[in-house]
N, C-alpha and C positions, 0 to 999 in steps of 0.2 A: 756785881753780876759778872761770871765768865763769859768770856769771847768765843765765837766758833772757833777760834784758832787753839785758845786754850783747852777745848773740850776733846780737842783731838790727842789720840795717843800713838805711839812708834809711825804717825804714816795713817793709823788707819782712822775711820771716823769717832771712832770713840773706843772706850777701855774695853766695851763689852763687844765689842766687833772683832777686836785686835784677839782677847782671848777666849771667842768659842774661835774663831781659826785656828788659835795655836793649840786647842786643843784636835781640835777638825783634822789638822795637818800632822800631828805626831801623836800618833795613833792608829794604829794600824786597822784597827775596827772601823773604825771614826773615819778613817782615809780612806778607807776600800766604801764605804758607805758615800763618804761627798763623791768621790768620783764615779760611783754608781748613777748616783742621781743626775750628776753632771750628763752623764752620759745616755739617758732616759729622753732628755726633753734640748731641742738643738736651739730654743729662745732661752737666752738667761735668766728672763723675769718669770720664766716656768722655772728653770730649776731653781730659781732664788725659792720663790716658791715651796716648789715641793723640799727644799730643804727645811725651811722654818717649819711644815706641816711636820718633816720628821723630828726633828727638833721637840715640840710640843709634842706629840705624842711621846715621844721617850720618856718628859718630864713627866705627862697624865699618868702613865704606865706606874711610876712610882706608888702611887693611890694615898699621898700625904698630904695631909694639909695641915699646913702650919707658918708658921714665922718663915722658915728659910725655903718653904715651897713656896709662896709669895714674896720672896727677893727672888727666887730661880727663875720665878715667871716675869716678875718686871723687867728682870736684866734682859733675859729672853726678847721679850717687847723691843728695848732698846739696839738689838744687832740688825749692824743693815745686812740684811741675808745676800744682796744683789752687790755690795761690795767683795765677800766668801769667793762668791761662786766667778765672779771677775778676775779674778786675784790665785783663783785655781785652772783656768781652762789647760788642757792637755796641750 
């Protein structure tokens, strides 16, 4: 059985934390979008929040369902959104 210490990746709480930020982050859609929302709601657990809502809707938007829309969505599950949005403030 892995340790919480081993389950962590670069710093962040896990692999799928570490890369929707680094996608979140370089990306200029993606970036003008986190910081949108950062900027919307002045409680972090709101824009944790409303990030993951956008997040899943992006994935819903797709309208597939399959093998790798059910890993997109687990990983999804997996991100701590209130980590993101901690880790971005202006």
């Amino acid at each position: 059985m892995c340790s919480a210490e081993q389950q962590t990746y670069n710093g962040w709480t896990n692999y799928e934390t570490w890369l929707v930020n680094l996608w979140l982050t370089n990306d200029e859609g993606y970036y003008g979008q986190l910081m949108y929302i950062i900027s919307l709601y002045g409680d972090m657990r709101d824009q944790a929040e409303a990030l993951d809502e956008w997040m899943q809707l992006e994935h819903s938007e797709l309208e597939i369902t399959n093998l790798w829309s059910d890993i997109v969505a687990h990983t999804l599950g997996r991100v701590d959104w209130l980590e993101i949005v901690e880790n971005n403030q202006a």
